[in-house]
Rosetta silent file (secondary structure, phi, psi, omega in degrees, C-alpha in Angstrom):
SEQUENCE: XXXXXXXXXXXXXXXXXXXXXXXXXXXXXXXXXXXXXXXXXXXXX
SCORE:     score description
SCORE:     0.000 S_00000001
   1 L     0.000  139.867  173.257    0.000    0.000    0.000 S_00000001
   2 E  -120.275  134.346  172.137    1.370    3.748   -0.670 S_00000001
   3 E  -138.477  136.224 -170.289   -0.077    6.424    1.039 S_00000001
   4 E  -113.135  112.079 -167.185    0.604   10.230    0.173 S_00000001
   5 L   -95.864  148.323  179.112    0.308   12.869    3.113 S_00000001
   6 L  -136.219  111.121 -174.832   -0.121   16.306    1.939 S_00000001
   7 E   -90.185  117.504 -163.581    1.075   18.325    5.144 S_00000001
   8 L   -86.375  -54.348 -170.424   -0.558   22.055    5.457 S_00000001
   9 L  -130.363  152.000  176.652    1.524   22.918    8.947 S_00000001
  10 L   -38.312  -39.558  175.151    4.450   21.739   10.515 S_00000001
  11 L   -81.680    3.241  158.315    2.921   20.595   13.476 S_00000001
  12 L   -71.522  139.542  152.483    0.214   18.121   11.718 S_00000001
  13 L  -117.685 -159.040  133.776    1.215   14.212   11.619 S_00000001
  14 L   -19.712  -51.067  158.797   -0.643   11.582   11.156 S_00000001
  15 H    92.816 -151.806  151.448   -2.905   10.933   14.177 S_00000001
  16 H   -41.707  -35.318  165.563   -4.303    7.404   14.224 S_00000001
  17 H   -83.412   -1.801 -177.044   -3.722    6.332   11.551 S_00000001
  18 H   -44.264  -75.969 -161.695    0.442    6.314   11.684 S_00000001
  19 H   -70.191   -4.978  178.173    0.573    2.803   13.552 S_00000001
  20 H   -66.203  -95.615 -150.051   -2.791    1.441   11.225 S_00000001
  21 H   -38.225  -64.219 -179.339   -0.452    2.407    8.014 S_00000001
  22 H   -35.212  -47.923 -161.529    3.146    0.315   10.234 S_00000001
  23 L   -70.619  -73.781  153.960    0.845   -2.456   11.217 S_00000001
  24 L   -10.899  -28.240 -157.535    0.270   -2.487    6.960 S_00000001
  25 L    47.217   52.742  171.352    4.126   -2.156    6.169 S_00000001
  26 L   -87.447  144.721 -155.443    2.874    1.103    4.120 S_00000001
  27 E  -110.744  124.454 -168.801    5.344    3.003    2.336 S_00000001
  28 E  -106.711  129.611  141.807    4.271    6.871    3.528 S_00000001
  29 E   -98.542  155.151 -162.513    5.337    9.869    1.332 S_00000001
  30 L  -124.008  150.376  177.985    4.899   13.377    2.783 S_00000001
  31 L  -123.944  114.094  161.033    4.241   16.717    0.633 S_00000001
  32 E  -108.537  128.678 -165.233    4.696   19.635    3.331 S_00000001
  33 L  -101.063  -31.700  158.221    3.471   23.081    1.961 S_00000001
  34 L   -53.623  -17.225 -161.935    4.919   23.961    5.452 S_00000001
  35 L  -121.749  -14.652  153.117    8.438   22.918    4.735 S_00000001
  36 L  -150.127   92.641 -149.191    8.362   24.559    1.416 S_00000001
  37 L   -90.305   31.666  152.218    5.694   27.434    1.424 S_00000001
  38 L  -117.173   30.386 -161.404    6.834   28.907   -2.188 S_00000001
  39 L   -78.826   35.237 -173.776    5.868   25.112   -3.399 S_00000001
  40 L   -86.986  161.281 -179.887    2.850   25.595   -5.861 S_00000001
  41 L  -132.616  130.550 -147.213    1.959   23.123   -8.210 S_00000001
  42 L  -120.348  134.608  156.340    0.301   24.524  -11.615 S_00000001
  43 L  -133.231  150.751  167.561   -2.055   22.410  -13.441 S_00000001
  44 L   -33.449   82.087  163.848   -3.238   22.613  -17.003 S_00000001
  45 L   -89.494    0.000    0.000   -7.330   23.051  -17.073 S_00000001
């Protein structure tokens, strides 16, 4: 399973679901808009 976190503030994790997603052997990637706040991502409409 892959699961993709899209982080708003520094100080969000996971919650409850962290040890669900271990217990899985889930491979977590993180997006933090906090960790790089001139980050946008432009899409085509």
């Amino acid at each position: 399973m892959r699961v993709h976190v899209l982080q708003h503030v520094a100080f969000e994790g996971l919650g409850y679901i962290e040890s669900w997603l271990e217990n899985r052997h889930a491979t977590v990637t993180l997006l933090s808009h906090a960790l790089n706040p001139g980050y946008q991502q432009k899409y085509d409409a």
